[in-house]
N, C-alpha and C positions, 0 to 999 in steps of 0.2 A: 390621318387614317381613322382614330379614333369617331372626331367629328364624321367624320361621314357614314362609317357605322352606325352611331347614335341618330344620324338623319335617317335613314332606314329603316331604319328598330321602328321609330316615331312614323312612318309612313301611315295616313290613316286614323291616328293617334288624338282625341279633341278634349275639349275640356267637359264635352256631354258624358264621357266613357267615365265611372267609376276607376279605384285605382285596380281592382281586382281584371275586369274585364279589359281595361287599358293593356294591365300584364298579358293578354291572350294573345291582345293583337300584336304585339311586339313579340311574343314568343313567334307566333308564327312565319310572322316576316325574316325571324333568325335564321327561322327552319328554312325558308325559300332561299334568302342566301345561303346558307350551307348547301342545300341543295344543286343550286348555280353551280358553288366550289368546285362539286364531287363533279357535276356533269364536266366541267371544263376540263377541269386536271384527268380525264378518263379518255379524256379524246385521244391522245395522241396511243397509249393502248390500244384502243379500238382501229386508230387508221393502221398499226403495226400490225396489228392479228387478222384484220380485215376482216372483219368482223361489222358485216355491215347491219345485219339485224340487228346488234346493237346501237347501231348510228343514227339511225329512224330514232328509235327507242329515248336515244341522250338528248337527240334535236329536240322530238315532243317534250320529253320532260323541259327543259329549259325552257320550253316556250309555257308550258303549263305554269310552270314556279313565275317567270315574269307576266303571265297573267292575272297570278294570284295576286302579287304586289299592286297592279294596276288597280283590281276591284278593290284591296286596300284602301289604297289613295282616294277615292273614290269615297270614301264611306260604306262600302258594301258588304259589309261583316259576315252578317249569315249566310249572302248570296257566294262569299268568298268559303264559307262551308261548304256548301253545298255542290261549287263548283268542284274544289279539288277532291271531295269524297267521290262524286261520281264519276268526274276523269279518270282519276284510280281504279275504280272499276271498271270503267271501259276500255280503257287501256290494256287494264292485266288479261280482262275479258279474251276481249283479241288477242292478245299475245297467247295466251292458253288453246285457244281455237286455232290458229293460223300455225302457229310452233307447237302443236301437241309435242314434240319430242323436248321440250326446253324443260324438265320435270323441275318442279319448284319454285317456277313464278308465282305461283298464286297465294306461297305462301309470304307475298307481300301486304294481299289481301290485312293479312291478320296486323299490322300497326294503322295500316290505312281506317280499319274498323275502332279504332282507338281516336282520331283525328276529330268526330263529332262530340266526343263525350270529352275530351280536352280543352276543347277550343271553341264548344259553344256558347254563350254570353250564359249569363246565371240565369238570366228571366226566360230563357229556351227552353219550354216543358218536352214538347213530344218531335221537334225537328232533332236533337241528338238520337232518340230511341229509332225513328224511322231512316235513320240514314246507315245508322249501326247495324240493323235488322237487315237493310238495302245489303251491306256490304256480306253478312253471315250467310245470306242465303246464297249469295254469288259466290263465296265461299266453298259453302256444299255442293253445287250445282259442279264448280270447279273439281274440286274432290271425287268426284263422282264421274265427272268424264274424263280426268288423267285419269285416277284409278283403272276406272275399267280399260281402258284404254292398255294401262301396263299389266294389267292381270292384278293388283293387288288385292289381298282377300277381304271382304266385307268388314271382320273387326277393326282390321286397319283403319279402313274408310271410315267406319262409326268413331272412332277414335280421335281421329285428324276433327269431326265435326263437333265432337262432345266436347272437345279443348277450345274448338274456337268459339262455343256458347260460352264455356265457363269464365274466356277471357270478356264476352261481352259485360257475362250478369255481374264479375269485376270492375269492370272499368263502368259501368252503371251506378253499381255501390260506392264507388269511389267520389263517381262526379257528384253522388247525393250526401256523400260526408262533408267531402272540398265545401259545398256550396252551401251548407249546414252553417260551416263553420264562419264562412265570407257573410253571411248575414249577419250572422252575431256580431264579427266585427264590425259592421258598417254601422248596427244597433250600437254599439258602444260607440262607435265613431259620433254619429248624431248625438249623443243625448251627452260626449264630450263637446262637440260645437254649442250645442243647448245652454250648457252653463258656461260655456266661453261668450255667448253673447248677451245671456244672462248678466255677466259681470263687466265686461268692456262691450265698448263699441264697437261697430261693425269694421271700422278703419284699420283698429288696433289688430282686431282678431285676423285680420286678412295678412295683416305683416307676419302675427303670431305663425300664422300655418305656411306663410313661405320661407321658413327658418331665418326670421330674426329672432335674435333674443333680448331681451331687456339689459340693460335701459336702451331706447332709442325715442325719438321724436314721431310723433304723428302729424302735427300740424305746428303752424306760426305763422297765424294771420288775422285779423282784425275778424273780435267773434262779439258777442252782445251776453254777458252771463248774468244769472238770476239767482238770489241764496233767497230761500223762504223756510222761514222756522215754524213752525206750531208752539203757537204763545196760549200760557198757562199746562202745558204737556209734562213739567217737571212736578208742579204741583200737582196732576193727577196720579203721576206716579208712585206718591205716596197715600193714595188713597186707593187702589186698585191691586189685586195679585199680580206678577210676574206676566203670567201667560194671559191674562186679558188684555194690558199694557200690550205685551207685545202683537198681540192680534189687531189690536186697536190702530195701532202705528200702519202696521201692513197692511192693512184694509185703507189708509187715508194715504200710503204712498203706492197702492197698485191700481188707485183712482187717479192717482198724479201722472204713474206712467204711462196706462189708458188716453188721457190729455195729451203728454207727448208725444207718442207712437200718433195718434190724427194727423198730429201737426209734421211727422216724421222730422222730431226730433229725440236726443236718446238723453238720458240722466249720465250726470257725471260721476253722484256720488252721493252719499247719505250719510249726514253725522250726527250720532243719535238722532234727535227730530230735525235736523234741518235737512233740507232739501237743496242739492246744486244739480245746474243746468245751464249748458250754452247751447247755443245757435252760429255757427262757426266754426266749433270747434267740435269733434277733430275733423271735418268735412268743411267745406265749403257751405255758407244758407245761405243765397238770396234774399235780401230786406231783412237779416237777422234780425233787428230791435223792434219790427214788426211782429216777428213768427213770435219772440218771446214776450210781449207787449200780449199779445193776444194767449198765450197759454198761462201768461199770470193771471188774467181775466177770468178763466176759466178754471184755477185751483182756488182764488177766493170764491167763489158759485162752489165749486167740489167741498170746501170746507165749512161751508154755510149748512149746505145739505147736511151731510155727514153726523157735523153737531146736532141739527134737528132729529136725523134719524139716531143715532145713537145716545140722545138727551146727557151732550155732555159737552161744558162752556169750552169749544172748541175756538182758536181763531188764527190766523195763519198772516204773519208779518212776513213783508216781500219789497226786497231791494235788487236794482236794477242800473247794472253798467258797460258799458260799451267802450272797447278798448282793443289795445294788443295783447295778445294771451299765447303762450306755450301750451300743446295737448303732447303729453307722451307715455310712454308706458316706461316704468320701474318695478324691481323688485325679483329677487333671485328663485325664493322659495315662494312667495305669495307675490306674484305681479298685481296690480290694479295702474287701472288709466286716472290721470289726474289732470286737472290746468294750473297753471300758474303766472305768477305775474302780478303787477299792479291792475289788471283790470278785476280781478277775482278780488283781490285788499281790497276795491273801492265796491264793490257788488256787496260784499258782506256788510262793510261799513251803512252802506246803504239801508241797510238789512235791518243791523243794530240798532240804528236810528230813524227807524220806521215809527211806525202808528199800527197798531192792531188791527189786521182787518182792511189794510190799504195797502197799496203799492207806490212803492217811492223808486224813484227817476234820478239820477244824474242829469245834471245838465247835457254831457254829451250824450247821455238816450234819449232824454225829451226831444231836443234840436232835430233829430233825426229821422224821429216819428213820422208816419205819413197822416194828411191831414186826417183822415177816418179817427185818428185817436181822439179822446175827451182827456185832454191835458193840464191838469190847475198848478200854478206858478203857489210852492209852500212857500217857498223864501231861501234866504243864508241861514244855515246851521253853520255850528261846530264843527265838526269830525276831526278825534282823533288822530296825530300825524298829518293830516291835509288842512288844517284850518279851517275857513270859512268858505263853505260849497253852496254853489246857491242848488237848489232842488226841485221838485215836482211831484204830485201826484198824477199815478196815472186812475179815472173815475170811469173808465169805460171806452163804446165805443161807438158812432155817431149809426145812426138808423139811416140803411140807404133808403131815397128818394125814393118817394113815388111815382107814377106813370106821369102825373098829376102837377107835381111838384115842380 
């Protein structure tokens, strides 16, 4: 029972709708079934009193509230305003006209005048005010022919009409605080996404907002990672203030991630000056050891520049490997997304025993390269816990052909 409530609610319901406006259309849909309820459970009432002016009356309604659901389903929001404020109006309209003796119809009028300013999307400027205006004047008009109809005396009548403005220029005010306040939050909501994607990746942050919580895994699949440090940065650091340093840094890693966002890949992580980054991880890349072959290429050129422009012996050592990697998100009170694994140990080692101002390869990333690379065979080194690895420079990338050629 539950489930098929919740199918209902959801009728109409997309992932286009905001969570504010989403709640509109599911409030409404509640109201149509409630609505259903009251009509069905009244029937048998009505067939006992025979009472058939009301029978017309429960059939329309039911047919109207399962209309409204349809336009729902449909996608038709506004047009599902508009339908059921004016139905209500034409309905009571009649009813008022045809039963003048039924005193008190009309003042149905008065919540159905509430339904536009309730239930219209936030970005609806003047379809709520003209629908509510639609419904006060029908109102009056109402008022004014039962009235006279029963003889009731003029202040009366002013009366009845003075409370159904004052409930309008309320429920006006109200829908312009509500909707006051729903922006602010969607403001806060955004510019919490902002530094949620600021800090993690776009994978992580997607699990984050469908209520996982840390720790869990994002990825385990063969990714291509790249550790690049700024060689000589420690020694600047003692010749420079605080806040220069640090501006210095930001400025040669919001060039770094300008480079990646091109290649739509994201950073994994910064430690003091070094820089990490895979292709693979936490998503899926295509020719990963290309995309990062090609964005190393492009932060020694960024760090070239930089030092020329900021006249300071800048130079960026960059190691390169290709492997199986864990991506996941940890951490209770401060979460960050991380990789791990031996292919990350062999990326830095890489790293470590680079050449200033070069890019050093693993054997398993050179092998993988597609020919456009300029690949030179350095030899077996050392490394640390791996012994003797043979290696590479990666020098560039070949000039496609001419027309000619």
């Amino acid at each position: 029972m539950r489930d098929w409530i919740q199918r209902v609610q959801d009728i109409g319901v997309t992932d286009a709708l905001d969570g504010f406006d989403a709640r509109r259309v599911r409030l409404l849909n509640s109201l149509c079934v409630m609505g259903v309820v009251a009509c069905l459970v009244s029937l048998p009432w009505i067939f006992t009193s025979e009472d058939w002016q009301g029978l017309w009356s429960n059939v329309l309604s039911q047919a109207m509230l399962l209309g409204v659901l349809g336009l729902q389903r449909r996608g038709w929001h506004r047009s599902t305003i508009v339908s059921i404020t004016l139905i209500g109006v034409i309905v009571i309209s009649l009813q008022v006209w045809v039963y003048p003796e039924s005193l008190g119809i009309h003042y149905w009028l008065l919540p159905i005048s509430l339904v536009p300013q309730v239930l219209s999307f936030r970005e609806d400027r003047w379809l709520p005010s003209l629908l509510g205006w639609t419904v006060f004047i029908t109102f009056s008009v109402c008022v004014l022919y039962t009235g006279g109809r029963a003889g009731d005396p003029a202040p009366e009548m002013a009366a009845q009409i003075l409370a159904a403005m004052m409930l309008m220029l309320i429920g006006g005010a109200g829908r312009g605080s509500t909707h006051e306040a729903e922006r602010e939050a969607l403001a806060q909501s955004a510019r919490a996404d902002a530094i949620l994607h600021m800090s993690l990746p776009r994978a992580a942050v997607a699990k984050l907002k469908a209520g996982h919580r840390p720790p869990f895994e994002v990825s385990h699949d063969e990714c291509t990672v790249m550790m690049a440090d700024i060689v000589g940065f420690t020694k600047l650091a003692s010749t420079v203030a605080p806040r220069e340093l640090i501006a210095i840094l930001d400025q040669i890693f919001d060039r770094y991630d300008q480079c990646a966002e091109r290649l739509g890949l994201e950073k994994i992580k910064t430690i003091g000056d070094a820089y990490m980054i895979a292709a693979g991880a936490p998503e899926p890349y295509p020719d990963h050891q290309d995309a990062i072959a090609e964005l190393a290429l492009e932060l020694v050129k960024v760090t070239q520049d930089l030092a020329t422009e900021l006249d300071l012996p800048l130079a960026v050592r960059i190691g390169i490997h290709t492997g199986i990697a864990w991506g996941g998100v940890i951490g209770q009170t401060r979460i960050a997304f991380d990789v791990w694994g031996d292919t990350v140990n062999m990326a830095a080692r890489m790293e470590r025993h680079g050449v200033p101002g070069r890019i050093q390869l693993s054997q398993e990333t050179a092998s993988r390269l597609s020919p456009r690379f300029l690949v030179e065979v350095r030899g077996v080194i050392s490394v640390k816990s791996k012994g003797e690895v043979r290696t590479h420079f990666l020098n560039g990338m070949k000039e496609p052909a001419g027309p000619g050629d």
